[in-house]
N, CA, C and O atoms as a GROMACS GRO file, in nm:
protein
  552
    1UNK      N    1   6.326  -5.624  -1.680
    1UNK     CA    2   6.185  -5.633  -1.711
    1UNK      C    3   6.168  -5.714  -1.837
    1UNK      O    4   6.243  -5.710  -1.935
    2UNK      N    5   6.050  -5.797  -1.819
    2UNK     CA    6   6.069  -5.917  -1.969
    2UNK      C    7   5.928  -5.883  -2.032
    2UNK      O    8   5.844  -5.800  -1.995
    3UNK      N    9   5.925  -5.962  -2.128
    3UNK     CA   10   5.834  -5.931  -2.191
    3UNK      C   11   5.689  -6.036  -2.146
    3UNK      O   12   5.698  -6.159  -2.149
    4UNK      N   13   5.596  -5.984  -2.117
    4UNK     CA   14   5.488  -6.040  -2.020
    4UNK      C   15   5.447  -6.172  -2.095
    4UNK      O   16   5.472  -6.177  -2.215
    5UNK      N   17   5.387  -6.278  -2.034
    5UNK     CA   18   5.334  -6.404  -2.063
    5UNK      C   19   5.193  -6.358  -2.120
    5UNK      O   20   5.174  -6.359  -2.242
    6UNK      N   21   5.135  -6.333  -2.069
    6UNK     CA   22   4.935  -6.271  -2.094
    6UNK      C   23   4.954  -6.112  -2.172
    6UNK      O   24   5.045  -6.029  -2.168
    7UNK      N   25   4.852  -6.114  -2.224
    7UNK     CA   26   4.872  -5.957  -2.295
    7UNK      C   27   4.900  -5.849  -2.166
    7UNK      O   28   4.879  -5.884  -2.050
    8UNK      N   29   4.941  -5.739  -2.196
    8UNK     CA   30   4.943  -5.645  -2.130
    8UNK      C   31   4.840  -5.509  -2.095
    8UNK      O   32   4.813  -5.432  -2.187
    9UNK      N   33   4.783  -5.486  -1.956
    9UNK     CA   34   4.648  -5.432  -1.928
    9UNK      C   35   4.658  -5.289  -1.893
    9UNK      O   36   4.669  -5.250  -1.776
   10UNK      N   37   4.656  -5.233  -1.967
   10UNK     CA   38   4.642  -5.073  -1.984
   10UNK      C   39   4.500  -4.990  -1.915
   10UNK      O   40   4.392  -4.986  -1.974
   11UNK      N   41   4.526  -4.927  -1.783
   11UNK     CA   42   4.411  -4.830  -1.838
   11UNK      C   43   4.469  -4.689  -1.857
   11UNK      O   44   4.560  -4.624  -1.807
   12UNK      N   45   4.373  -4.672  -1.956
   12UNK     CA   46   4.394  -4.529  -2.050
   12UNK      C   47   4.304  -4.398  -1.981
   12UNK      O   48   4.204  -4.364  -2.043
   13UNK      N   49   4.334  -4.335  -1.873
   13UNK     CA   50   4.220  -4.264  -1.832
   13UNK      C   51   4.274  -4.089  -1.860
   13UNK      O   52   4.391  -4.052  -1.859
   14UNK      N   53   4.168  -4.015  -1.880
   14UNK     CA   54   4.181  -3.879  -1.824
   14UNK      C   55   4.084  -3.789  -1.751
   14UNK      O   56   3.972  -3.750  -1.784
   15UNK      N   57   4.182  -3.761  -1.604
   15UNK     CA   58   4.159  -3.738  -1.486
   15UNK      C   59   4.098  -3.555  -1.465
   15UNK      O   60   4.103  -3.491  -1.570
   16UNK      N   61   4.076  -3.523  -1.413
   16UNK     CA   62   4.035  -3.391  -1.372
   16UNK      C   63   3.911  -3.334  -1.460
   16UNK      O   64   3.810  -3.393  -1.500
   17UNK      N   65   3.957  -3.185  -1.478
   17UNK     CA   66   3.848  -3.164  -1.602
   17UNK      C   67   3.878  -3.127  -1.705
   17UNK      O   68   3.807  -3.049  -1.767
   18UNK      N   69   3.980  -3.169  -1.748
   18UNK     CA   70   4.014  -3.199  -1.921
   18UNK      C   71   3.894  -3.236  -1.984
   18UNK      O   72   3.852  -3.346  -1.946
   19UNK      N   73   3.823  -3.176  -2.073
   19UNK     CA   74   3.729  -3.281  -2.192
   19UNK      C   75   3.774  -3.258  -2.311
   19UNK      O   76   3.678  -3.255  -2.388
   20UNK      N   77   3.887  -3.237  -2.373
   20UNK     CA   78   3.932  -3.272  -2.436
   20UNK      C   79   4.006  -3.445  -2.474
   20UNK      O   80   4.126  -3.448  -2.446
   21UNK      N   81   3.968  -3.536  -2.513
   21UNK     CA   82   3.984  -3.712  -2.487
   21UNK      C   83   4.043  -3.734  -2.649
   21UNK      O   84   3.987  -3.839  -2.681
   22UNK      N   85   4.095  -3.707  -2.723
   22UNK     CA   86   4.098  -3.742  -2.901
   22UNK      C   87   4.231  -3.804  -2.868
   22UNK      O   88   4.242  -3.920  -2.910
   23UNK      N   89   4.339  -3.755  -2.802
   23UNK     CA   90   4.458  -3.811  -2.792
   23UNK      C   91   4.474  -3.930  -2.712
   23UNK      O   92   4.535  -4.026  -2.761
   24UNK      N   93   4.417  -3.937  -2.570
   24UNK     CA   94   4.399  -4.041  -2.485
   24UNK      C   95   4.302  -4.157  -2.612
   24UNK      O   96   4.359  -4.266  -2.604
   25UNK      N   97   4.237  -4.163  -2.671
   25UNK     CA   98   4.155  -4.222  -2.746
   25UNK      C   99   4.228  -4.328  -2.921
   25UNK      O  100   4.207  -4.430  -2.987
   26UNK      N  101   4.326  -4.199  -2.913
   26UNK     CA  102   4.379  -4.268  -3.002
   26UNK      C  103   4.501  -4.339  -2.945
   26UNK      O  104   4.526  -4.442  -3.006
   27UNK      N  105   4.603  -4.306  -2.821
   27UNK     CA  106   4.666  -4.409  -2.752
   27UNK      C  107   4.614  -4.510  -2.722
   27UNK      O  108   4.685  -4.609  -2.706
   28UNK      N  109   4.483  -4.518  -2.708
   28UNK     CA  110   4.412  -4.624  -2.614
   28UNK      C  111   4.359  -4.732  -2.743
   28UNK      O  112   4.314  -4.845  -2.725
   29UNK      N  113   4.376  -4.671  -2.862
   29UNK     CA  114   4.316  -4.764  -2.985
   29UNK      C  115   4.483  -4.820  -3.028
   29UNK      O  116   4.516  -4.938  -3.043
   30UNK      N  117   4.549  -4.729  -3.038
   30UNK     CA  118   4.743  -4.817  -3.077
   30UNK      C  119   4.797  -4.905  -2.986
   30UNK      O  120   4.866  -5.000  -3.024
   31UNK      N  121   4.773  -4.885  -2.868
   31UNK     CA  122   4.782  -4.986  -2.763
   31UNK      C  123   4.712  -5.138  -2.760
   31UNK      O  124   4.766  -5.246  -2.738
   32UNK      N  125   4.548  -5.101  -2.796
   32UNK     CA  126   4.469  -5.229  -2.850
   32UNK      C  127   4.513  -5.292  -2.956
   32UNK      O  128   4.464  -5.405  -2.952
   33UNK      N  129   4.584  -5.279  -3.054
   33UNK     CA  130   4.581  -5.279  -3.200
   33UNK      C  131   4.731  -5.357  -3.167
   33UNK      O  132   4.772  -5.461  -3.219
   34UNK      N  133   4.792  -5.281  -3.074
   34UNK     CA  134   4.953  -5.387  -3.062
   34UNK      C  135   4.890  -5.503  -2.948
   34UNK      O  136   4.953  -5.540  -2.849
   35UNK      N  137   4.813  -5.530  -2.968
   35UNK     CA  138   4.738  -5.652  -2.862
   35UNK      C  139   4.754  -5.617  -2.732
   35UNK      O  140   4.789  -5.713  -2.663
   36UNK      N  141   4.745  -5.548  -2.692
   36UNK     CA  142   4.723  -5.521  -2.574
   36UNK      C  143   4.559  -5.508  -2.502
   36UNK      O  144   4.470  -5.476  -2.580
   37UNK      N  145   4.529  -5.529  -2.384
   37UNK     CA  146   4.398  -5.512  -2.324
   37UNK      C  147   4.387  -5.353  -2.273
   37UNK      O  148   4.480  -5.317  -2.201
   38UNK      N  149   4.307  -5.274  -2.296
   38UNK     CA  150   4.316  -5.178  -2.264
   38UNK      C  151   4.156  -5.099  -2.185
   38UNK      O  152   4.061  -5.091  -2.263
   39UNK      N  153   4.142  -5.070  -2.105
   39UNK     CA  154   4.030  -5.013  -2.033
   39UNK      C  155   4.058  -4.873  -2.011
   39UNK      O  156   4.133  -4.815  -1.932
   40UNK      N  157   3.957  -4.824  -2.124
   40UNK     CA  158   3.958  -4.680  -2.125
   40UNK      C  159   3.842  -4.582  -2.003
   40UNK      O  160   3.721  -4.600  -1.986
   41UNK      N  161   3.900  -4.516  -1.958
   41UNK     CA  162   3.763  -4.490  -1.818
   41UNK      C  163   3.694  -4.378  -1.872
   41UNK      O  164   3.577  -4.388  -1.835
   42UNK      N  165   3.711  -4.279  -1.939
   42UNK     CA  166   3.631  -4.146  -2.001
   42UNK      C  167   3.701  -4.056  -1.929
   42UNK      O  168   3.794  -4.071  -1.850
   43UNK      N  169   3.629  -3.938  -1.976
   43UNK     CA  170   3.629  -3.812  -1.940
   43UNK      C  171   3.615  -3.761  -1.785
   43UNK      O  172   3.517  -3.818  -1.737
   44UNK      N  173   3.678  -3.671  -1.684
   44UNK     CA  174   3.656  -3.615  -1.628
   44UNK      C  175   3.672  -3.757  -1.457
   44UNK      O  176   3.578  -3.760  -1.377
   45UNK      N  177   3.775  -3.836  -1.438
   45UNK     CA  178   3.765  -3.932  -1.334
   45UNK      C  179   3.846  -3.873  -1.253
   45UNK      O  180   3.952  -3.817  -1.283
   46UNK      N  181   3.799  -3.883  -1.148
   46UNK     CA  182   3.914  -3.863  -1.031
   46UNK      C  183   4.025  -3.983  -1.001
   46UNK      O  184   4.017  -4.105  -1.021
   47UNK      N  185   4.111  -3.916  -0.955
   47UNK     CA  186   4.249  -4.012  -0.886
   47UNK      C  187   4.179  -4.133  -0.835
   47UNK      O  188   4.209  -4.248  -0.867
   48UNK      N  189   4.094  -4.103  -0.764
   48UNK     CA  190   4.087  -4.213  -0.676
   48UNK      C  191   3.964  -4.324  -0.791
   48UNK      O  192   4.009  -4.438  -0.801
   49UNK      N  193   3.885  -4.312  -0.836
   49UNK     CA  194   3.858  -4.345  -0.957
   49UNK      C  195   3.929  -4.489  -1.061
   49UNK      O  196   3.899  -4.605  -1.091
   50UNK      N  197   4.053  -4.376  -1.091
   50UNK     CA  198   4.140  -4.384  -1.222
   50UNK      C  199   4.202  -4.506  -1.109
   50UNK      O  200   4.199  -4.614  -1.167
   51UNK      N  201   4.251  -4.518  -0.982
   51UNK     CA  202   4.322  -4.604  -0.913
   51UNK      C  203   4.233  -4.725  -0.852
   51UNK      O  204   4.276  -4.831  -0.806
   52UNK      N  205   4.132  -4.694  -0.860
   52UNK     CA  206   3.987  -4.819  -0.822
   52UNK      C  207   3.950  -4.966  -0.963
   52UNK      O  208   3.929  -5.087  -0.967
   53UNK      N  209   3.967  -4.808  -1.088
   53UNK     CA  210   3.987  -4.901  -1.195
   53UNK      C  211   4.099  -5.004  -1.227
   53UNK      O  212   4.078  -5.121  -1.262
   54UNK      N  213   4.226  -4.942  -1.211
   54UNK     CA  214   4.317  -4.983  -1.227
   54UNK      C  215   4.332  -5.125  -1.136
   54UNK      O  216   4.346  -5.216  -1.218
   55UNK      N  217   4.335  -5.165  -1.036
   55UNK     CA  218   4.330  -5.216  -0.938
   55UNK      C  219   4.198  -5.316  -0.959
   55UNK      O  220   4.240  -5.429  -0.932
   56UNK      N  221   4.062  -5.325  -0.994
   56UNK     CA  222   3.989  -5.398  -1.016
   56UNK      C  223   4.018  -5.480  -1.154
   56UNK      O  224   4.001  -5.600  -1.175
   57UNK      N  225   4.060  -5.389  -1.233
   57UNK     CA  226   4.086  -5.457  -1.359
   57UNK      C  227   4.212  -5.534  -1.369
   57UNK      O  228   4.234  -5.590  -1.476
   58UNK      N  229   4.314  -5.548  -1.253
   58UNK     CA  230   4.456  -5.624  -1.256
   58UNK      C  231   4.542  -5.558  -1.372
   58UNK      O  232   4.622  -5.616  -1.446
   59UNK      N  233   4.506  -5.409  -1.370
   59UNK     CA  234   4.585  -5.327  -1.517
   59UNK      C  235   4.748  -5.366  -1.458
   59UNK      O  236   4.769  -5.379  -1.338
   60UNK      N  237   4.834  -5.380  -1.540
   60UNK     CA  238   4.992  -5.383  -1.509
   60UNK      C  239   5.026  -5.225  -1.501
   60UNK      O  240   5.121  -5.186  -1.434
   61UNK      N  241   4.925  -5.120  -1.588
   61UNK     CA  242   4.988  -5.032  -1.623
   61UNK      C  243   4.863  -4.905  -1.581
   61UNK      O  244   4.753  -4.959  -1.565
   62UNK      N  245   4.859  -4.757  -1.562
   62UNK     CA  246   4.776  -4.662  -1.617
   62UNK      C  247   4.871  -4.543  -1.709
   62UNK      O  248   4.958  -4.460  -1.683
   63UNK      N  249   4.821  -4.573  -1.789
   63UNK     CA  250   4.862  -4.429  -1.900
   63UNK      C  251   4.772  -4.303  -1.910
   63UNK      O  252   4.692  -4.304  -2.003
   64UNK      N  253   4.771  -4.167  -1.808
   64UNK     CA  254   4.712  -4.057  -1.770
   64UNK      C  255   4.756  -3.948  -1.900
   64UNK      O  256   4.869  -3.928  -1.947
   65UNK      N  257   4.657  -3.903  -1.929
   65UNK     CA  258   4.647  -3.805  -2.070
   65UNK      C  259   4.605  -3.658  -1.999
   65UNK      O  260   4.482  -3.652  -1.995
   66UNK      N  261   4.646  -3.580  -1.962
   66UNK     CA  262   4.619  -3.421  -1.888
   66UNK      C  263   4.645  -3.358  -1.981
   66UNK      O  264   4.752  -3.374  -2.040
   67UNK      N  265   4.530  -3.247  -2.030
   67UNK     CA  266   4.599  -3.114  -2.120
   67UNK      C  267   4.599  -2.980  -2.011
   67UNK      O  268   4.659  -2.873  -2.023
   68UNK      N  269   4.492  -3.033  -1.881
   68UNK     CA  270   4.447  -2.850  -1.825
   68UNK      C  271   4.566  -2.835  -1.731
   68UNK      O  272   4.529  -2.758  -1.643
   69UNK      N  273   4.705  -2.877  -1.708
   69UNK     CA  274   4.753  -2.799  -1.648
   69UNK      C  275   4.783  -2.882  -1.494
   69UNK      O  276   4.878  -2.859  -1.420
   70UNK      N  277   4.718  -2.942  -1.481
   70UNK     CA  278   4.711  -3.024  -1.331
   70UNK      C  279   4.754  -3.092  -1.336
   70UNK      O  280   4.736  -3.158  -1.233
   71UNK      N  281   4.840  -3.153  -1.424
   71UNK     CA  282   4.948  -3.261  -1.425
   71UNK      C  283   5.006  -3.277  -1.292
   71UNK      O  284   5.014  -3.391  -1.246
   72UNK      N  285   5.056  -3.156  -1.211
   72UNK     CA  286   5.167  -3.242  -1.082
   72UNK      C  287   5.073  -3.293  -0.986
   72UNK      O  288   5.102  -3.384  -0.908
   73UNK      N  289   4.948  -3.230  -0.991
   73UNK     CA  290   4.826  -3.238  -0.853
   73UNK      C  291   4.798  -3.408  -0.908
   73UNK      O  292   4.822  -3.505  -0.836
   74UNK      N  293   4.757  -3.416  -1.010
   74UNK     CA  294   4.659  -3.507  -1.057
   74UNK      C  295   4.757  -3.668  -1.063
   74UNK      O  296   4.718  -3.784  -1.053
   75UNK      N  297   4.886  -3.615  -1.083
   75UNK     CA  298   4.990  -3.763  -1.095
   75UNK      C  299   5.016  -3.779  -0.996
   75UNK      O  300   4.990  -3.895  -0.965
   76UNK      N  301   5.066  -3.715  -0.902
   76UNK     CA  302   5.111  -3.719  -0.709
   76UNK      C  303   5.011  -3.800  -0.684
   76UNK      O  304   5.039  -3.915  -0.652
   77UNK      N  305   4.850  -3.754  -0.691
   77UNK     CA  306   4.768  -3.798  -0.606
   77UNK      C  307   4.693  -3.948  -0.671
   77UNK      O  308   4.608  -4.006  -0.603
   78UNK      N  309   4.734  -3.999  -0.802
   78UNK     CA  310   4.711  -4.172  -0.826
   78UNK      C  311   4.838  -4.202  -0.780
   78UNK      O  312   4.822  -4.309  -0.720
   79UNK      N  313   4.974  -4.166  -0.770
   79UNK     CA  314   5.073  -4.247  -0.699
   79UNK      C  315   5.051  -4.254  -0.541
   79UNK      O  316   5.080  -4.347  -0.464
   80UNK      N  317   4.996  -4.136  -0.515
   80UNK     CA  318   4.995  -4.146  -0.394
   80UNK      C  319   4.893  -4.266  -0.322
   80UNK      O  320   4.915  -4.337  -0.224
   81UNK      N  321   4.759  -4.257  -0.419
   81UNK     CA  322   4.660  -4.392  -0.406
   81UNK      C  323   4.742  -4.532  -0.410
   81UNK      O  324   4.751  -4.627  -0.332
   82UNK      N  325   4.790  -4.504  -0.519
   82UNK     CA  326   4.857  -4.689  -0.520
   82UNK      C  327   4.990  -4.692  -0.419
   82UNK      O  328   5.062  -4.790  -0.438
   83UNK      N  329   5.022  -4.625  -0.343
   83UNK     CA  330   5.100  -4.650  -0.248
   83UNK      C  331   5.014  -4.699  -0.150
   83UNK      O  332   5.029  -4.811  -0.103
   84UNK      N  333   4.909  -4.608  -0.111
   84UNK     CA  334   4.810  -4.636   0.027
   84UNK      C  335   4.709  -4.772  -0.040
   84UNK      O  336   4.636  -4.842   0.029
   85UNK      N  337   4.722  -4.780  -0.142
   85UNK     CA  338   4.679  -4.932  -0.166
   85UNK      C  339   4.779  -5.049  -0.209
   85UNK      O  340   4.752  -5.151  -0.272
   86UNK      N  341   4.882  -5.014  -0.166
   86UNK     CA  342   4.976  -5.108  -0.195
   86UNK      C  343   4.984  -5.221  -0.305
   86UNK      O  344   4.976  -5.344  -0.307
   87UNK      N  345   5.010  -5.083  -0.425
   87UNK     CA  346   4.974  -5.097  -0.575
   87UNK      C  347   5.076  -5.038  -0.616
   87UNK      O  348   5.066  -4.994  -0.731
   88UNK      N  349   5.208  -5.014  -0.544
   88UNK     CA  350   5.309  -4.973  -0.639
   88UNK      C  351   5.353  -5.049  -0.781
   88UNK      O  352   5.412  -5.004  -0.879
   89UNK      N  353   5.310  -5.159  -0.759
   89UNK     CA  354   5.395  -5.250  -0.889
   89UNK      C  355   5.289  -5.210  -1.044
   89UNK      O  356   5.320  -5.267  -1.149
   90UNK      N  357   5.183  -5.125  -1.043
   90UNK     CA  358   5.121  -5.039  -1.166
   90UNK      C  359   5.195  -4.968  -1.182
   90UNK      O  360   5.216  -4.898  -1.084
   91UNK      N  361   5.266  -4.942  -1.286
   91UNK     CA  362   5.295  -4.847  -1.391
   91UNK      C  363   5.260  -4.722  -1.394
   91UNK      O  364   5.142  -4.744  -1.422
   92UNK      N  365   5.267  -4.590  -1.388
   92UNK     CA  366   5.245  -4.473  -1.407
   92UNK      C  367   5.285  -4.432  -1.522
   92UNK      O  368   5.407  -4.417  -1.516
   93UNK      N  369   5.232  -4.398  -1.656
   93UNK     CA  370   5.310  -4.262  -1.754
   93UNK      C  371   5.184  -4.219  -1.759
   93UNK      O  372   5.073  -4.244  -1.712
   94UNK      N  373   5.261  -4.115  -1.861
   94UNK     CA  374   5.152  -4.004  -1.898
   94UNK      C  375   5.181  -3.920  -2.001
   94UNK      O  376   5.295  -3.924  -2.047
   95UNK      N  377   5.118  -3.861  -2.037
   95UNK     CA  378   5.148  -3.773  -2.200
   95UNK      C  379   5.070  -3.619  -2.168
   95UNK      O  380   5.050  -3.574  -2.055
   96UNK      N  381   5.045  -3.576  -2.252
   96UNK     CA  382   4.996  -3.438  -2.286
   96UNK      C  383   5.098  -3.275  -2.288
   96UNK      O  384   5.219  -3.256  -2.302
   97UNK      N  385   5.003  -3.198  -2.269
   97UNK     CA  386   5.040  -3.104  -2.243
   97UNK      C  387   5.161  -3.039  -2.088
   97UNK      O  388   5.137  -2.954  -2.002
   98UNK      N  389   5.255  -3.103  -2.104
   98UNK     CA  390   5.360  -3.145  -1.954
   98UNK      C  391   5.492  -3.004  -1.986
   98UNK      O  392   5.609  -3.040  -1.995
   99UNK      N  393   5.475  -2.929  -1.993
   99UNK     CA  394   5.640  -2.835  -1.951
   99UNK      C  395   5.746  -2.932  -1.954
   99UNK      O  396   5.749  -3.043  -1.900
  100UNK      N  397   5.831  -2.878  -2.023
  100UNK     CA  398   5.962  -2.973  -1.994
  100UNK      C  399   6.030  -2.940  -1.883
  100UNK      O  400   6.132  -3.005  -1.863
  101UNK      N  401   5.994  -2.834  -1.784
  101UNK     CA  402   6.062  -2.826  -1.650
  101UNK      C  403   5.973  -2.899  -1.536
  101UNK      O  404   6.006  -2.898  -1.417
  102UNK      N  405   5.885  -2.946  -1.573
  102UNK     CA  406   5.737  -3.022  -1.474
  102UNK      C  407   5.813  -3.190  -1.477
  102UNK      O  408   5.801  -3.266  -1.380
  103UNK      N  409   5.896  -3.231  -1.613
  103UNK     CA  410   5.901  -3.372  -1.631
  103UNK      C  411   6.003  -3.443  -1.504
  103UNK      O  412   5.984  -3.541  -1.431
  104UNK      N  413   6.114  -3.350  -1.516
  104UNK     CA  414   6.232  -3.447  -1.421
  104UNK      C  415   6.141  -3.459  -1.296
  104UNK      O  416   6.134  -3.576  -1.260
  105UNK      N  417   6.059  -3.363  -1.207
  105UNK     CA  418   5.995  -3.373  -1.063
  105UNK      C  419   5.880  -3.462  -1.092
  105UNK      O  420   5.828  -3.517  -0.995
  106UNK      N  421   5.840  -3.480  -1.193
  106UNK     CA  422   5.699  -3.573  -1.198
  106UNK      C  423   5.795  -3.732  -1.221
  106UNK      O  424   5.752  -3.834  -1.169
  107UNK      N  425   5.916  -3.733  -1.297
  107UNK     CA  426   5.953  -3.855  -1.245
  107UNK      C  427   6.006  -3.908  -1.114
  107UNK      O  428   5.985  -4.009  -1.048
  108UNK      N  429   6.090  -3.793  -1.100
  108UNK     CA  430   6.162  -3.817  -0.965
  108UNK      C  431   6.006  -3.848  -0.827
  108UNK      O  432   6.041  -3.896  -0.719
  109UNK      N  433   5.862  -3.819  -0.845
  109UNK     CA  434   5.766  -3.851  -0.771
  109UNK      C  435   5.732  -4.019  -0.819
  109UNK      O  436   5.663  -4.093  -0.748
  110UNK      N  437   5.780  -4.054  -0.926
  110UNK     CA  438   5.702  -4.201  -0.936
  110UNK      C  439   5.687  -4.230  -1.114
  110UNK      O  440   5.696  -4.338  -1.174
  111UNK      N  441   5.668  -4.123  -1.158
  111UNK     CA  442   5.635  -4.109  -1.311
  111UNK      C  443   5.673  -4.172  -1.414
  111UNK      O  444   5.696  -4.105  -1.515
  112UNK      N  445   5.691  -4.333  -1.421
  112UNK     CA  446   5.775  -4.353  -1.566
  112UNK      C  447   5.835  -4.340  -1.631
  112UNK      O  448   5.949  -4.380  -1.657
  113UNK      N  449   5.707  -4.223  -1.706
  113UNK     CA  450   5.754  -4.177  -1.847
  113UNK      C  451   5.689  -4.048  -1.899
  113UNK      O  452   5.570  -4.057  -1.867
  114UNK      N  453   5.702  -3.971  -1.942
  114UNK     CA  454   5.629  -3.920  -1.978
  114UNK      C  455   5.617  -3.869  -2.153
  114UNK      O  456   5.720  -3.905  -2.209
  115UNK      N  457   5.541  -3.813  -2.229
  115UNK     CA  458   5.511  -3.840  -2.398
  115UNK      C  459   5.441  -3.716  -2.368
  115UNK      O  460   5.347  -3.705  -2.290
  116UNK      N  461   5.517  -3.586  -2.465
  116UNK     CA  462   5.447  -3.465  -2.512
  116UNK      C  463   5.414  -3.526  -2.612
  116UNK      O  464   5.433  -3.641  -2.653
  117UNK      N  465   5.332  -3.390  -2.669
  117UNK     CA  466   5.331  -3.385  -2.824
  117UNK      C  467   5.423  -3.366  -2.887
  117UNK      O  468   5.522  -3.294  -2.886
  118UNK      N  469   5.345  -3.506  -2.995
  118UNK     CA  470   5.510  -3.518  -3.106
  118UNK      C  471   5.513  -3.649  -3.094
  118UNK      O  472   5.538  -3.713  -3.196
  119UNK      N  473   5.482  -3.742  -2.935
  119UNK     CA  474   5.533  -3.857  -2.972
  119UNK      C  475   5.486  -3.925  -3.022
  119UNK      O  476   5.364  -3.922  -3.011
  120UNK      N  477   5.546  -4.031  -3.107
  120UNK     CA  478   5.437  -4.147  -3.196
  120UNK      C  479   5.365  -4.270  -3.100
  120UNK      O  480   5.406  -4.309  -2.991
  121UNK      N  481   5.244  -4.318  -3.176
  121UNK     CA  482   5.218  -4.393  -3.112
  121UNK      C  483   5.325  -4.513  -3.135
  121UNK      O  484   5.342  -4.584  -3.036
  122UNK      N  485   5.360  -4.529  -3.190
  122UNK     CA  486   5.475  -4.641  -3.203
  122UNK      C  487   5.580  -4.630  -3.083
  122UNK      O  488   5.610  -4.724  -3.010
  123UNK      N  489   5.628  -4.511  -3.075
  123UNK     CA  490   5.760  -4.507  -2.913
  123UNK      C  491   5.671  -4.526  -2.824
  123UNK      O  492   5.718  -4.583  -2.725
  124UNK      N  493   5.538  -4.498  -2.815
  124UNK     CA  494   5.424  -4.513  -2.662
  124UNK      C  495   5.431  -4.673  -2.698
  124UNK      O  496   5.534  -4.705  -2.638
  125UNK      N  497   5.400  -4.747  -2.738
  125UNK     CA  498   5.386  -4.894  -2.800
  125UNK      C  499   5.490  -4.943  -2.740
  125UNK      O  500   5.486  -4.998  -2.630
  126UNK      N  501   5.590  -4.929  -2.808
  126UNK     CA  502   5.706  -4.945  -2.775
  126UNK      C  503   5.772  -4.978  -2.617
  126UNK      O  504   5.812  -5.081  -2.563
  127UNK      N  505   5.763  -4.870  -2.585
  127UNK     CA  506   5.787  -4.801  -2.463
  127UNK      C  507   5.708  -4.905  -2.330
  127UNK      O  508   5.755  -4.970  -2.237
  128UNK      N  509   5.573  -4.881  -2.376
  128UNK     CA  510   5.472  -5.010  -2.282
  128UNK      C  511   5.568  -5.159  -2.288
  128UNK      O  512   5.628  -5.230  -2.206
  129UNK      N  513   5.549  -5.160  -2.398
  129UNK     CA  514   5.638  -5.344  -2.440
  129UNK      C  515   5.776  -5.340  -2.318
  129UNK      O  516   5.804  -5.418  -2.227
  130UNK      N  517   5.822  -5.250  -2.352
  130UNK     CA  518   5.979  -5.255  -2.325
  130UNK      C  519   5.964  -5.251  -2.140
  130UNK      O  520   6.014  -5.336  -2.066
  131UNK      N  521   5.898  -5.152  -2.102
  131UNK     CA  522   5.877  -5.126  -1.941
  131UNK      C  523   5.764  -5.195  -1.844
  131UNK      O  524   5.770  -5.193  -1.721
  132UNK      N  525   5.670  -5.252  -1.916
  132UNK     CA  526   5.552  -5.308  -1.807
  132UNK      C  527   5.624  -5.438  -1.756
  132UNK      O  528   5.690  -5.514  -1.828
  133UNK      N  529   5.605  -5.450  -1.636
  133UNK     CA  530   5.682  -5.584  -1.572
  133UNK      C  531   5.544  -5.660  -1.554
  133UNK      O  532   5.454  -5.582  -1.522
  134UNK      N  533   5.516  -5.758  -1.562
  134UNK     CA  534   5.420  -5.844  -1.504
  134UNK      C  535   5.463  -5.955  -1.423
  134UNK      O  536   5.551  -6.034  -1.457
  135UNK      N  537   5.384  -5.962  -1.291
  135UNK     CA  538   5.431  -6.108  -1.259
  135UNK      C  539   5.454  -6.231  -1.343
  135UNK      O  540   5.400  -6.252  -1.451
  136UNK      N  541   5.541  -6.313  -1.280
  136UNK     CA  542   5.576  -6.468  -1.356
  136UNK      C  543   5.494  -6.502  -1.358
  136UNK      O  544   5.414  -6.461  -1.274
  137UNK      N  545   5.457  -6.589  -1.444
  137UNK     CA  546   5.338  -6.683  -1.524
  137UNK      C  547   5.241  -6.601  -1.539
  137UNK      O  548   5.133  -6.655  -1.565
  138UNK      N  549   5.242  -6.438  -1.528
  138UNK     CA  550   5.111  -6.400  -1.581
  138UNK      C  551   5.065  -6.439  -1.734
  138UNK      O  552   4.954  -6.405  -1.776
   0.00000   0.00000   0.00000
């Protein structure tokens, strides 16, 4: 994976009914700030939503922020969208509130990466740089 030609297109969404957004908000501002394009969707989007955006906007990437708990429902079902839209080549991570026994099965489904609390925005930074693939000459 190289490092992309065009900035790199993030959307930053959180899905279900989390309204809690301060963390997704401040990923979504460290991400801008390392030049990146980033399209933040708000509060409360569904899968199918969060995968409409992603997909209209040519995001390389979505970074999903869950605190209520629905993490396996809510990540299955945008991978499962960008499969049936034949959108595997987007990016999946995600952060929040995740069990460390929830992480190996949410990757082994499609998952990236995933970022409890604790991680800096700098390894999320990082981490984007190092893993988003973009097509050639993007």
């Amino acid at each position: 994976m190289g490092v992309a030609a065009g900035p790199i297109r993030v959307v930053v969404a959180k899905p279900g009914l989390d309204g809690h957004d301060r963390g997704a908000k401040v990923i979504a501002r460290a991400l801008r700030d390392a030049g990146m394009e980033v399209i933040y969707t708000g509060l409360h989007q569904t899968p199918e939503q969060v995968v409409d955006t992603a997909i209209q906007e040519d995001a390389d990437a979505i970074g999903l922020s869950i605190l209520s708990g629905a993490h396996n429902t809510l990540f299955a079902r945008v991978l499962e969208l960008l499969k049936e839209r034949d959108a595997q080549d987007i990016l999946v991570f995600g952060g929040g509130i995740i069990p460390e026994a929830d992480i190996a099965p949410l990757k082994e489904k499609g998952v990236a990466e995933i970022f409890t609390p604790g991680a800096t925005t700098t390894s999320i930074v990082e981490w984007v740089r190092a893993n988003v693939q973009q097509p050639a000459g993007a």
